[in-house]
C-alpha positions in Angstrom: 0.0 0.0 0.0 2.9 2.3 0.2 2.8 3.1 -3.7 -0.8 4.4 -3.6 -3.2 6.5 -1.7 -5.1 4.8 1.2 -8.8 5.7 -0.9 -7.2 3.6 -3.6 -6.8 0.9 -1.4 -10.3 1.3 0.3 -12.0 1.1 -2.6 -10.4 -1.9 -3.7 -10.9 -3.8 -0.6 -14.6 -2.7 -1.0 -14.8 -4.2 -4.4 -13.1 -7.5 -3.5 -16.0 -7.8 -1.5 -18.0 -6.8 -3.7 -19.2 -3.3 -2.5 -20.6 -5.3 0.5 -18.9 -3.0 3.2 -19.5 -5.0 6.0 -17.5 -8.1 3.9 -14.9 -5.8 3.6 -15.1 -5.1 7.6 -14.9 -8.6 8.0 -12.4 -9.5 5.9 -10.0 -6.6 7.5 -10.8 -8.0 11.1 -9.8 -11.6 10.2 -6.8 -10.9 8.6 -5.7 -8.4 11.6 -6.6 -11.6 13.8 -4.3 -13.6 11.9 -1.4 -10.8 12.0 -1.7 -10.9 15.8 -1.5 -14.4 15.7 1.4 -14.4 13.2 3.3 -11.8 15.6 2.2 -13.4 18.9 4.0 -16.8 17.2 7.4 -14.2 16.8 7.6 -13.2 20.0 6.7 -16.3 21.6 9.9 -17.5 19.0 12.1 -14.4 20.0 11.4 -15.2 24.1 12.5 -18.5 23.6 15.5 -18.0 22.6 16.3 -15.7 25.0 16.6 -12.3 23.2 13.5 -10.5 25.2 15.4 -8.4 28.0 13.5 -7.4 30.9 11.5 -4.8 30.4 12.0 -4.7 26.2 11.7 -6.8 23.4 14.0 -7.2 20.6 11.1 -6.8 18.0 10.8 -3.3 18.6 
């Protein structure tokens, strides 16, 4: 999304779903649930090897 304008990229989403906003609503909210998953997994990964200091984390 970096190469175009967020409307561009709102409007596509909306179309994927076929102008059914609350599909696109849907859709947005289950792939954010599988990001947080995704990045739960890395940190889970990154604590268990030891690279999480107290207090910080070495993803950020």
């Amino acid at each position: 999304m970096s190469f175009r304008s967020n409307d561009t990229a709102i409007d596509e989403i909306v179309a994927s779903c076929n102008g059914d906003l609350r599909g696109a609503v849907r859709a947005l909210l289950l792939i954010n649930e599988h990001l947080e998953a995704e990045l739960a997994k890395a940190y889970a990964a990154v604590a268990d090897r030891g690279l999480v200091e107290r207090g910080g984390s070495a993803l950020h």
